[in-house]
NUDO-960431 format. One line per 2 residues: number of its first residue (from 0); their letters; for each residue x, y, z of N, C-alpha, C. Coordinates in steps of 0.05 Angstrom, whole numbers. Layout:
! residues N
NUM) A) X/Y/Z/X/Y/Z/X/Y/Z; ...
! end
This chain:
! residues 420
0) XX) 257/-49/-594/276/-38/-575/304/-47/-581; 330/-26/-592/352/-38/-585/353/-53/-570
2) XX) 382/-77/-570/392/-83/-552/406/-69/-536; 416/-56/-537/435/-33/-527/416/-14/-507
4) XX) 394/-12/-506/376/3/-496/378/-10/-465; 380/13/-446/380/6/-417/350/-6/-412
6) XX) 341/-18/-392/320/-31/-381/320/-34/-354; 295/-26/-337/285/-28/-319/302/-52/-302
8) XX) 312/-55/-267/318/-72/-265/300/-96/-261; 311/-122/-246/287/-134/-251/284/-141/-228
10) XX) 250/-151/-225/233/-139/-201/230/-111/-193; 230/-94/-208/221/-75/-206/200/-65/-236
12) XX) 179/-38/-231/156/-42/-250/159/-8/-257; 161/1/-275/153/19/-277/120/37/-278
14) XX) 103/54/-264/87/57/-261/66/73/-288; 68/67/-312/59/82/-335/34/99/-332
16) XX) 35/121/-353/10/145/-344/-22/129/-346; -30/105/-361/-48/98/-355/-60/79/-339
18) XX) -36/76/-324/-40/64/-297/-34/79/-270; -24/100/-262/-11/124/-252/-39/129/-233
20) XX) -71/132/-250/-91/145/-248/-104/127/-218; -95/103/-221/-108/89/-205/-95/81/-175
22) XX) -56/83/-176/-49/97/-152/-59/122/-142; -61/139/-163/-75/159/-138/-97/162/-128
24) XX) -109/150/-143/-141/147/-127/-138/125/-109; -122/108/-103/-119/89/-79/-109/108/-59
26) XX) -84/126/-67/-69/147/-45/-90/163/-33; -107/174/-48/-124/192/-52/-155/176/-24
28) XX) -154/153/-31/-181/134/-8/-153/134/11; -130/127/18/-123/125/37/-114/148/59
30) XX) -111/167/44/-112/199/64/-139/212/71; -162/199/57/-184/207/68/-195/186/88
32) XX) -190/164/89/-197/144/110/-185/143/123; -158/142/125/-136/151/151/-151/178/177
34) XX) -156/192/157/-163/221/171/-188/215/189; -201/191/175/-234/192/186/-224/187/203
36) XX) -212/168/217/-204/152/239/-181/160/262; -172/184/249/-151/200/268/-123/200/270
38) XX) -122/185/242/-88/172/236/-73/202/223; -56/207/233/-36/228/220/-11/216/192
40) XX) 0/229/179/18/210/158/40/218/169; 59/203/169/88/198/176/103/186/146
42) XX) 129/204/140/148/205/118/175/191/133; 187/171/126/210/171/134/226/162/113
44) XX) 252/165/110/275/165/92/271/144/75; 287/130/49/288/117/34/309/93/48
46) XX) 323/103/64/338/78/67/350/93/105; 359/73/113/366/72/147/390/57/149
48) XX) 403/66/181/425/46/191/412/20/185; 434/1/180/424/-33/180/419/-35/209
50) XX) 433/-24/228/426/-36/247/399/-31/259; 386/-23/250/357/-13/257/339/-34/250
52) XX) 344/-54/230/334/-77/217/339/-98/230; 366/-99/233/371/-126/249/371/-114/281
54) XX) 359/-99/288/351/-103/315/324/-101/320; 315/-92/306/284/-91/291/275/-116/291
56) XX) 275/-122/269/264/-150/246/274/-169/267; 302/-169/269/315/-191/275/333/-208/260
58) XX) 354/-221/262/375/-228/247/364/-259/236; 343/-270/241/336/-298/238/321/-290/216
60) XX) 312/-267/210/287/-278/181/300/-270/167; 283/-279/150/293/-283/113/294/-251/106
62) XX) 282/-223/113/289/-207/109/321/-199/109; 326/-207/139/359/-186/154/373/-205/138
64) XX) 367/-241/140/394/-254/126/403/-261/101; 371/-257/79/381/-259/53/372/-241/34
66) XX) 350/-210/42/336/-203/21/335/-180/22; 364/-159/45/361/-136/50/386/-115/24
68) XX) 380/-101/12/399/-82/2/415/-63/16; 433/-75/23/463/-65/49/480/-54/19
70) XX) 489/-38/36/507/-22/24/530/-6/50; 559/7/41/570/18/49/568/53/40
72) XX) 570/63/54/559/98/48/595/109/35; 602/127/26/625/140/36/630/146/53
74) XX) 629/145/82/634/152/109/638/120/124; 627/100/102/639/65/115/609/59/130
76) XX) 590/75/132/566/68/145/555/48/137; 544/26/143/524/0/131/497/16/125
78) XX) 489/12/105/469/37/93/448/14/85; 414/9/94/402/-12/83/381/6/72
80) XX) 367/-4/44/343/9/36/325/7/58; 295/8/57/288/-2/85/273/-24/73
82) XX) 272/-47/80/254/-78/74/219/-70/86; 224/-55/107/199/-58/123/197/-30/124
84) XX) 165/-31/135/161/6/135/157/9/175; 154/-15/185/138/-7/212/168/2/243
86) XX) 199/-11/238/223/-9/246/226/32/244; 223/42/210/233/69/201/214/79/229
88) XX) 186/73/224/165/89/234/178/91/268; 179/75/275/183/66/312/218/93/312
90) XX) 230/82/296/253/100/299/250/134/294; 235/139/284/229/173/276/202/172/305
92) XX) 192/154/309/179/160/341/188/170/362; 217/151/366/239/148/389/258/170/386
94) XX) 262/183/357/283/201/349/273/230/360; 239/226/341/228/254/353/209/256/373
96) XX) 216/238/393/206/240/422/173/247/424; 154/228/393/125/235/389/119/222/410
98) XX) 118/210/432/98/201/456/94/217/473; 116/240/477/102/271/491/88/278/484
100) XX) 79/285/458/54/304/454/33/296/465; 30/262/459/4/244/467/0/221/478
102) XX) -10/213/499/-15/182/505/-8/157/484; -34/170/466/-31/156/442/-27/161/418
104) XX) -3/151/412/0/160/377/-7/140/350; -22/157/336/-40/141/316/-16/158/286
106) XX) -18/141/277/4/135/248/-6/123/223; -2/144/200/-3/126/178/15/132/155
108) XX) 23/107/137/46/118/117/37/110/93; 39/120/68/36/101/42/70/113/29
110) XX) 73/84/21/103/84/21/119/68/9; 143/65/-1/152/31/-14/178/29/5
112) XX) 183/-5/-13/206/-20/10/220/-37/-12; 238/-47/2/266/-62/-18/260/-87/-6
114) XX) 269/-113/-26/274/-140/-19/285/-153/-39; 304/-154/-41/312/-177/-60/301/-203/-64
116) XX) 284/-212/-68/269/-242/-69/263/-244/-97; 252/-272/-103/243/-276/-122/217/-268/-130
118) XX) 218/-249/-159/192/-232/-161/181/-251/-175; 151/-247/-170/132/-266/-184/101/-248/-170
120) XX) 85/-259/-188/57/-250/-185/50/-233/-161; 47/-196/-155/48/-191/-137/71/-190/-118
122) XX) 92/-200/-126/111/-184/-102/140/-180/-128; 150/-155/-113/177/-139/-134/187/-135/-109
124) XX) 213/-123/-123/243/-115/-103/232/-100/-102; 228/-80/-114/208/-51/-95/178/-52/-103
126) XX) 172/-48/-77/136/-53/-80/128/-27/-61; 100/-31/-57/94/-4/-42/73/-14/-32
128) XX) 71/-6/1/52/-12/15/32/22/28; 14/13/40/1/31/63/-5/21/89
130) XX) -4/35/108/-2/20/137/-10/37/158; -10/21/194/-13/42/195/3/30/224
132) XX) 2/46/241/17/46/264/2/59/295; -9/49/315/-22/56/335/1/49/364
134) XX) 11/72/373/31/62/397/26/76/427; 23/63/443/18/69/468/-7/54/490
136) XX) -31/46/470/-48/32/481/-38/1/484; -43/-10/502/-42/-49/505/-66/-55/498
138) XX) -94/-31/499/-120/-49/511/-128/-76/475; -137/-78/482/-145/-103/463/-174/-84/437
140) XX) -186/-61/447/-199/-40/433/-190/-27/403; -163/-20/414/-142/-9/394/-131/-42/374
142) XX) -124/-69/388/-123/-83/371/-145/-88/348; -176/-86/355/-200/-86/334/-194/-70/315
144) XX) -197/-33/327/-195/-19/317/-168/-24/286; -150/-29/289/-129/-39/270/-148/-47/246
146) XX) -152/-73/256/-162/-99/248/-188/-87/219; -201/-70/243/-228/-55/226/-222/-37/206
148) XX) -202/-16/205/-181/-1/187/-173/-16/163; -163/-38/171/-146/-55/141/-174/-62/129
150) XX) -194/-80/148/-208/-92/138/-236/-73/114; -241/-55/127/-266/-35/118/-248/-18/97
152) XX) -222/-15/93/-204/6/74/-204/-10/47; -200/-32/55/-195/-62/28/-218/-57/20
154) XX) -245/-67/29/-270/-63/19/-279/-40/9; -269/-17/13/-280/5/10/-257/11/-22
156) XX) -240/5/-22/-217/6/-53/-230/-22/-63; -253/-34/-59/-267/-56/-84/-263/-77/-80
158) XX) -239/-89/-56/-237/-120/-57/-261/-132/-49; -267/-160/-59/-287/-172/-51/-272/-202/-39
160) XX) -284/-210/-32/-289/-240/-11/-265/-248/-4; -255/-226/22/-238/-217/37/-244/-237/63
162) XX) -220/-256/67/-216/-270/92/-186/-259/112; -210/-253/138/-185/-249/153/-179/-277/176
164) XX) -152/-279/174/-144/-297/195/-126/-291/221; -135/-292/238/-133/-285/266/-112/-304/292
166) XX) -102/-296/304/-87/-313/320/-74/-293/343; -69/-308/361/-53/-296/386/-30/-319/391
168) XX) -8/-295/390/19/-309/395/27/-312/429; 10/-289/438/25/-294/465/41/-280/476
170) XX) 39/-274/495/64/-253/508/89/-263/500; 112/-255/509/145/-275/511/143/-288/534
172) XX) 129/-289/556/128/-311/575/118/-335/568; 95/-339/553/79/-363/549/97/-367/519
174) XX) 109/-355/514/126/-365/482/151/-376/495; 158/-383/519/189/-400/523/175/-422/530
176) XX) 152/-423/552/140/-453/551/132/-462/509; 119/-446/506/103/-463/474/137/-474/458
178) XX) 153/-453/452/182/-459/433/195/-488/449; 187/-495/475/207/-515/480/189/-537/466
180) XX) 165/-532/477/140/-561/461/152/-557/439; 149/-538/433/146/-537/398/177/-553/386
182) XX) 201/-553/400/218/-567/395/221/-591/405; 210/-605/425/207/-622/430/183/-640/409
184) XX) 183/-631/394/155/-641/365/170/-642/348; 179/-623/351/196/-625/319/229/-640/311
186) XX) 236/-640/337/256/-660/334/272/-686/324; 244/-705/326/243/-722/311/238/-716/279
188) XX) 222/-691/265/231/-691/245/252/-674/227; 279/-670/242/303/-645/240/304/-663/212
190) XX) 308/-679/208/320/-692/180/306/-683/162; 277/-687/164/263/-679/140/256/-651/135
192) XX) 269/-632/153/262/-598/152/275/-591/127; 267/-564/118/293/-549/105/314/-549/119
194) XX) 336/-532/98/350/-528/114/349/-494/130; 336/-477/124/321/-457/131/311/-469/152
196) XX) 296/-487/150/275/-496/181/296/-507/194; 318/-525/190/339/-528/212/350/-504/218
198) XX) 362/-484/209/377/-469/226/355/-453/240; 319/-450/239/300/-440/254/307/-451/282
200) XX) 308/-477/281/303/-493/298/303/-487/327; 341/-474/325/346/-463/349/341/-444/357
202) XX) 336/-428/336/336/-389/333/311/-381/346; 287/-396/324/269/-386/326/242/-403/311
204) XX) 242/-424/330/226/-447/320/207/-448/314; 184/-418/317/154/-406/320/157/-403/283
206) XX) 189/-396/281/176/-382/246/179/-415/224; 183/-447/238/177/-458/220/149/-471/212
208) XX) 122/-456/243/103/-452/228/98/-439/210; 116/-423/200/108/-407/178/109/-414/146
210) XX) 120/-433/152/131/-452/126/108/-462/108; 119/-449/79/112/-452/53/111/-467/40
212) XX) 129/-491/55/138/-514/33/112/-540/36; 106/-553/16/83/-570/30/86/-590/48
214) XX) 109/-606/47/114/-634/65/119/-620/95; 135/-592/93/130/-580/115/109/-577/131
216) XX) 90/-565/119/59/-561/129/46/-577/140; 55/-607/122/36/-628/135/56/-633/159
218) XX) 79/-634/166/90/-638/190/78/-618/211; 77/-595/205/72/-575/222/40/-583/232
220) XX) 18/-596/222/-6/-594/221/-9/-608/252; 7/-626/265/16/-640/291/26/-635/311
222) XX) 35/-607/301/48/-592/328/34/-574/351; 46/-573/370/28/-556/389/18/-541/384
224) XX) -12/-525/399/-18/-505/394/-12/-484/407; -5/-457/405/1/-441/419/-25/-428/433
226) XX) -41/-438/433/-75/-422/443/-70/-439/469; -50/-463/473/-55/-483/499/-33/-469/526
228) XX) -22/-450/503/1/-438/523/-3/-415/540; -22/-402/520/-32/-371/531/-34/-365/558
230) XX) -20/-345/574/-34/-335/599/-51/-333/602; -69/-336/621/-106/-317/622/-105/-297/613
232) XX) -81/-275/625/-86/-245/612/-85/-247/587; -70/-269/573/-66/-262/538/-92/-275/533
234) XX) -97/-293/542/-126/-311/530/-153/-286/530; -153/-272/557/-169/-250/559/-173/-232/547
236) XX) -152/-220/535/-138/-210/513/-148/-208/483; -138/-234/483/-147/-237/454/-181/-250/450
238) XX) -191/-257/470/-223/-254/473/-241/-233/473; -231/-211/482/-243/-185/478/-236/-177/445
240) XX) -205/-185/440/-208/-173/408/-232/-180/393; -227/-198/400/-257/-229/377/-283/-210/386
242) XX) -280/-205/409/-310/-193/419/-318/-176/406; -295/-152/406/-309/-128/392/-309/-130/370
244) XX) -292/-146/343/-284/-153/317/-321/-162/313; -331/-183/326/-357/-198/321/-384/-164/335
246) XX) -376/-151/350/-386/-126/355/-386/-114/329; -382/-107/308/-371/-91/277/-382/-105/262
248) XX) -393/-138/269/-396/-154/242/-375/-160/225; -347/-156/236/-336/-172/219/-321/-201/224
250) XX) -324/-211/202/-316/-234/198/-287/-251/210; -287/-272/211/-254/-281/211/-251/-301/214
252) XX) -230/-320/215/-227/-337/221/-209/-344/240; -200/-368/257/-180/-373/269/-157/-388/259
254) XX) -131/-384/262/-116/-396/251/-85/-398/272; -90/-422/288/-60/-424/305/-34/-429/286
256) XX) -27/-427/282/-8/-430/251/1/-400/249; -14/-382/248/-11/-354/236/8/-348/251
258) XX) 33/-340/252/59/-327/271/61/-304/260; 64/-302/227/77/-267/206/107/-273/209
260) XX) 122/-264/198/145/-265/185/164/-247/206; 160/-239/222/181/-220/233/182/-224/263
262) XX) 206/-218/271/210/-230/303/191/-214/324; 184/-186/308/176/-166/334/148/-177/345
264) XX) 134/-183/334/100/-187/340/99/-205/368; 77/-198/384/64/-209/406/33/-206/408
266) XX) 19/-223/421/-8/-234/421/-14/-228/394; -44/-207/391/-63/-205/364/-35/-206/335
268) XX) -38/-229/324/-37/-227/301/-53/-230/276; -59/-222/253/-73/-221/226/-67/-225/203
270) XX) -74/-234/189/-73/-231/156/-103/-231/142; -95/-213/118/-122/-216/104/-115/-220/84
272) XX) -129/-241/70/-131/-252/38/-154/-254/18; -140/-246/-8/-159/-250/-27/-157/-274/-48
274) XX) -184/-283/-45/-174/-305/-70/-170/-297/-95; -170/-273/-112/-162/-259/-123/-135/-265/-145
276) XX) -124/-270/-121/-93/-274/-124/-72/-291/-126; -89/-319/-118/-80/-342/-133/-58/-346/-99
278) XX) -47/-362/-108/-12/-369/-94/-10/-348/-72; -1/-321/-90/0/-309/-66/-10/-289/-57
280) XX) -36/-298/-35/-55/-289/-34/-65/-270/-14; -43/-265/3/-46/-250/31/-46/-215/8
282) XX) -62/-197/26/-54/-170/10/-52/-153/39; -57/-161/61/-47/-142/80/-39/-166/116
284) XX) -33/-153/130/-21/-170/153/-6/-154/179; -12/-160/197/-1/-146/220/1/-156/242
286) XX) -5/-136/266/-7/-151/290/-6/-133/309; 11/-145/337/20/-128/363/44/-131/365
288) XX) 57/-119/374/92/-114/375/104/-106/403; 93/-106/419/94/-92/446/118/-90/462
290) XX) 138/-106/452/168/-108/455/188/-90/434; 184/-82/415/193/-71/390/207/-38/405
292) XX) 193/-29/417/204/-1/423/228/-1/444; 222/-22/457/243/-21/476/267/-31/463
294) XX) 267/-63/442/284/-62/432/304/-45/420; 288/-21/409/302/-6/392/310/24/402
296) XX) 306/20/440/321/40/456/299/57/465; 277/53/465/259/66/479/244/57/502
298) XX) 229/67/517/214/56/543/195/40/533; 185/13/545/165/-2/536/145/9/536
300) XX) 130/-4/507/112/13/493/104/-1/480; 70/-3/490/55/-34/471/52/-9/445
302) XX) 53/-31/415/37/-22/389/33/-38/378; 20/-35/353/-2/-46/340/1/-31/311
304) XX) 4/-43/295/-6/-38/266/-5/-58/242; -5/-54/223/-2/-69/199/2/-53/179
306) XX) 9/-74/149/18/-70/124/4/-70/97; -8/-57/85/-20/-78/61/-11/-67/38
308) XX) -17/-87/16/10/-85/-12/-8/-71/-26; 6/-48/-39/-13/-35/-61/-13/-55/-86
310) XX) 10/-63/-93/5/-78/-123/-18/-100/-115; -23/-116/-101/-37/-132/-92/-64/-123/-91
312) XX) -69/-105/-80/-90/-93/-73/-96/-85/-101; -87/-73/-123/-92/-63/-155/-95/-90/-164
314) XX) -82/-113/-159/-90/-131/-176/-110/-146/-169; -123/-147/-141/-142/-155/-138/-175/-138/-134
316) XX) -172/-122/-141/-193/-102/-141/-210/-103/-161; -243/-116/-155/-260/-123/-168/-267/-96/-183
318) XX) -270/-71/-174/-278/-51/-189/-261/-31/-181; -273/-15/-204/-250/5/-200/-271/30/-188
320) XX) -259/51/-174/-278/74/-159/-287/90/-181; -271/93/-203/-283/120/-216/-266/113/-243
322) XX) -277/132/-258/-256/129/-292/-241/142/-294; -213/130/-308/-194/152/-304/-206/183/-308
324) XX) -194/207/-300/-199/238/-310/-193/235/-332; -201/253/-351/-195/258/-383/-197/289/-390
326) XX) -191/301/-405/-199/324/-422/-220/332/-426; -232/350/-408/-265/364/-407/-254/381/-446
328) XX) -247/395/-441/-253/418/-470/-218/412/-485; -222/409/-518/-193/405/-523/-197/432/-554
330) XX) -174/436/-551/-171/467/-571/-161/448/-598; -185/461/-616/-165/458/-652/-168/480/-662
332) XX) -140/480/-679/-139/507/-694/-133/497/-720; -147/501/-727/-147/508/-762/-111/515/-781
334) XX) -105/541/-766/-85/546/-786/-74/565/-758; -44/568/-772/-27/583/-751/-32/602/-738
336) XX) -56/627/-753/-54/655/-744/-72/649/-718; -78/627/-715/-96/628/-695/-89/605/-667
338) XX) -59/604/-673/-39/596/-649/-41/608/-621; -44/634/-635/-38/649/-597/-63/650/-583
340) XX) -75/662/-607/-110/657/-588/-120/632/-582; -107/605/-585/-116/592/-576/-99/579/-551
342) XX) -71/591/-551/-52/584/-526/-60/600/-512; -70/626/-511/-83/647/-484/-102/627/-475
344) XX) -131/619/-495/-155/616/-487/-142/599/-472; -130/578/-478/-122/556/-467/-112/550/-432
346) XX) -103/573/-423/-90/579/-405/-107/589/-386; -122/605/-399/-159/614/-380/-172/591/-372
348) XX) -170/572/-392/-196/551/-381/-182/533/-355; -159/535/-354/-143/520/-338/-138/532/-313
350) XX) -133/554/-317/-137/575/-290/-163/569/-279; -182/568/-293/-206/564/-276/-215/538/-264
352) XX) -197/520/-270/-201/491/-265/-216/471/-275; -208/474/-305/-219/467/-322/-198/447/-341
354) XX) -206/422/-345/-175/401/-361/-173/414/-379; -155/419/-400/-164/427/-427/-131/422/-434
356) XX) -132/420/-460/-102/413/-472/-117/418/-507; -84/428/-518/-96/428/-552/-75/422/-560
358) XX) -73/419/-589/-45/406/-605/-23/424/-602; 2/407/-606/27/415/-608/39/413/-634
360) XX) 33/396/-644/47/383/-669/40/400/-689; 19/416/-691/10/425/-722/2/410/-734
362) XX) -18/393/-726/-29/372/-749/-52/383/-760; -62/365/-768/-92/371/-788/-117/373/-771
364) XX) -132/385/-782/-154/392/-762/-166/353/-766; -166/345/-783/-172/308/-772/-161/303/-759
366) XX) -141/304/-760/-118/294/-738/-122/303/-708; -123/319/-705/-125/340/-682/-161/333/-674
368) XX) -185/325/-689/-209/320/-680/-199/289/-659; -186/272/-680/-181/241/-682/-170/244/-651
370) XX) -157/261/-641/-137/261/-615/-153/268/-585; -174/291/-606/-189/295/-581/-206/279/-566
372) XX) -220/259/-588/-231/232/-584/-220/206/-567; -189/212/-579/-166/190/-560/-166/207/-526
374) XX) -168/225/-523/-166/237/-493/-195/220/-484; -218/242/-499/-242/231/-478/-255/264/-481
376) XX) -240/277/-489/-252/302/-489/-282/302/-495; -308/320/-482/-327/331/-481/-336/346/-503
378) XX) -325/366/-502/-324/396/-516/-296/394/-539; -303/404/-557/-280/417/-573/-285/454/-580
380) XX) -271/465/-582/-272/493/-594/-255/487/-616; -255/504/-632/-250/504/-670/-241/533/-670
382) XX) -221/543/-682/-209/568/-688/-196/564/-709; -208/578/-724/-197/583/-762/-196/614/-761
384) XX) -196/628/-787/-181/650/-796/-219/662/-796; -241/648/-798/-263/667/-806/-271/666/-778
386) XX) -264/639/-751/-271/659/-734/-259/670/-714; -224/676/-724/-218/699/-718/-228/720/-726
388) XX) -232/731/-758/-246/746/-761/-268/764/-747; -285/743/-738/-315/746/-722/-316/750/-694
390) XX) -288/733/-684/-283/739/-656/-295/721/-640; -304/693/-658/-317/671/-645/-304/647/-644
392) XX) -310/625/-635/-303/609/-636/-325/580/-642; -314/559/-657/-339/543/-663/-334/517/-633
394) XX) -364/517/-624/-361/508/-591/-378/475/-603; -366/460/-601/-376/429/-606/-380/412/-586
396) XX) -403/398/-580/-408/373/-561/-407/348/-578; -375/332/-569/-375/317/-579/-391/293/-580
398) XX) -407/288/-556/-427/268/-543/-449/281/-558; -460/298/-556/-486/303/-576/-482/301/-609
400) XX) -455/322/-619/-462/329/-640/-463/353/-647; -474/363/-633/-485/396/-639/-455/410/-635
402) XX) -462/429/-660/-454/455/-665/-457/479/-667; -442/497/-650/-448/531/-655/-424/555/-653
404) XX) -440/576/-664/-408/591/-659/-420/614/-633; -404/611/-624/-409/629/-594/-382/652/-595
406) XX) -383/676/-583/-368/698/-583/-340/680/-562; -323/692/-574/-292/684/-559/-294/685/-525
408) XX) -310/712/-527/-308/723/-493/-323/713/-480; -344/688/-483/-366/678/-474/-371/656/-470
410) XX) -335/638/-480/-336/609/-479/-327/603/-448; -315/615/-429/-316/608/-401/-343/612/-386
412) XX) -357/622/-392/-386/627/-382/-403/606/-401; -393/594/-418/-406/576/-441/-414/549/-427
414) XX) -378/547/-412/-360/517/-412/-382/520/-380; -374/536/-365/-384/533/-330/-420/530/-330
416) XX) -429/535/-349/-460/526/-347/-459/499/-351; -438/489/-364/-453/452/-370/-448/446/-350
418) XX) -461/421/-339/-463/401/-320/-447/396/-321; -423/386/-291/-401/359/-289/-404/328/-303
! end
């Protein structure tokens, strides 16, 4: 490669054609499992007002204050890619007034997002997630339901020995009693925080359980639990989730620690991980938000959804569903006069929905066998000058061997008898 040659930025991946095959068969399981379950897809823009983020997200996480792509528009607008997908969704809710149609609105997107962070194993400036979004129910039914969606969709695209971790944060009432404990613990060690965990301190002291760093962790391992704070109704709450989650057979664990990264969430929170993935191991995560709509100018409105990473999910996927598609039948021609008849035939077999591709280049009929081999191709047909002549064509199974010449007009009725 020149030097001079432009390049990809960085943290970002380009998606190449022999990897291409296996996004869409993930897109492809996620619009048919969405559907089983009654989720509709929702499209929203590439990028939004900032202020939609920072009233969203919130101005304390590491998204709004160090990892969002702001920009000014020509019109002077603060223009942000979007970091998150679940803020766009709530706003095209509120914009197009979807809680008329229905009580409840069930949502799903497959989609990407911006972050400036440092890329490493599994996470890029632009990555791409699928999700989904449930708004209008509180009951704790619709929290399972979530839960069962991420969890049975992962399994069903191949991941294996999938841990989910579970927690309830709590209404905002029982979160002003827990944040004062929780600062009253942590006080004595402001010196030894980040400096990230000091300016939490005041803001938003819940997210320096969230902390990555290790000496952190072990500080944190001492601090209150938020399960001691819960209302009855939240405790009740999140006992029925567990109820019906262990109703399904599925698994989980508990984890008071678990908060998620973003200011909106209340009670059921989640993450699911694979060991798969080393370091960084989470591949999907969510929760309840039940404050989020009002924030962002709408009538209060409990929801519920989550996120999970496609690159994550591709790199941890024990098997794959199927083999890439390849070239059922591939055209060689011998010599020129027999160009057109093989760009018509060509065009029939494809009309009928059939792969088929033949050379461009004018190479050698080795060359052109050698290629059909590199596809995957099945079948070859052969067209030379004797069976133009004859009006045949020579019909090859490359998996057997066998050869024959069959009439020109009889190779779509030839091709549709073999077996898939």
């Amino acid at each position: 490669m020149s030097k001079n040659t432009i390049r990809s930025i960085k943290g970002t991946h380009d998606i190449l054609p022999d990897q291409s095959w296996r996004w869409q068969q993930l897109e492809n399981h996620v619009h048919d499992f969405m559907h089983r379950y009654g989720y509709r897809e929702i499209r929203t823009p590439v990028f939004e007002r900032t202020e939609l983020f920072a009233r969203g997200v919130g101005t304390d996480t590491d998204i709004v204050s160090k990892e969002m792509y702001t920009f000014r528009d020509m019109s002077n607008n603060s223009i942000t890619l979007k970091p998150e997908l679940t803020a766009p969704v709530i706003r095209s809710y509120l914009q197009h007034n979807l809680g008329r149609l229905t009580p409840l609105t069930k949502l799903y997107y497959i989609d990407h997002a911006f972050r400036q962070e440092r890329p490493q194993a599994g996470r890029y400036r632009q990555f791409h997630q699928y999700g989904v979004e449930a708004l209008g129910s509180p009951h704790p039914e619709i929290d399972a339901e979530i839960i069962a969606i991420a969890y049975f969709s992962l399994l069903e695209l191949g991941l294996e020995n999938l841990t989910i971790k579970l927690n309830s944060i709590g209404s905002r009432e029982c979160r002003i009693a827990f944040r004062a404990a929780l600062q009253h613990f942590l006080k004595p060690h402001l010196g030894d925080l980040s400096e990230t965990s000091k300016s939490r301190f005041n803001t938003n002291p819940l997210r320096i359980l969230d902390t990555k760093i290790p000496h952190e962790i072990e500080i944190v391992q001492g601090a209150p639990a938020m399960s001691d704070y819960l209302t009855a109704e939240d405790v009740q709450h999140y006992n029925q989730v567990k109820s019906h989650l262990n109703d399904l057979n599925i698994p989980f664990e508990e984890d008071n620690k678990l908060v998620r990264g973003l200011d909106y969430y209340t009670r059921t929170t989640f993450e699911i991980i694979s060991p798969a993935l080393g370091a960084q191991n989470s591949v999907c995560g969510g929760g309840r938000y039940d404050g989020l709509i009002e924030t962002l100018g709408g009538k209060p409105t409990p929801g519920i959804g989550f996120a999970a990473g496609i690159e994550r999910i591709l790199m941890a996927a024990a098997v794959s569903q199927s083999e890439e598609p390849t070239v059922l039948v591939y055209l060689i021609v011998i010599d020129d006069d027999g160009r057109s008849t093989a760009f018509k035939l060509l065009h029939d077999l494809r009309d009928k929905g059939i792969n088929a591709d033949m050379d461009y280049l004018h190479r050698s009929m080795k060359s052109q066998l050698r290629e059909a081999n590199r596809l995957g191709a099945e079948l070859v047909l052969i067209i030379g000058s004797e069976e133009l002549k004859d009006g045949t064509v020579q019909f090859k199974n490359l998996k057997t061997g066998s050869q024959k010449a069959i009439p020109l007009d009889s190779v779509l009725a030839e091709i549709s008898e073999k077996p898939d």
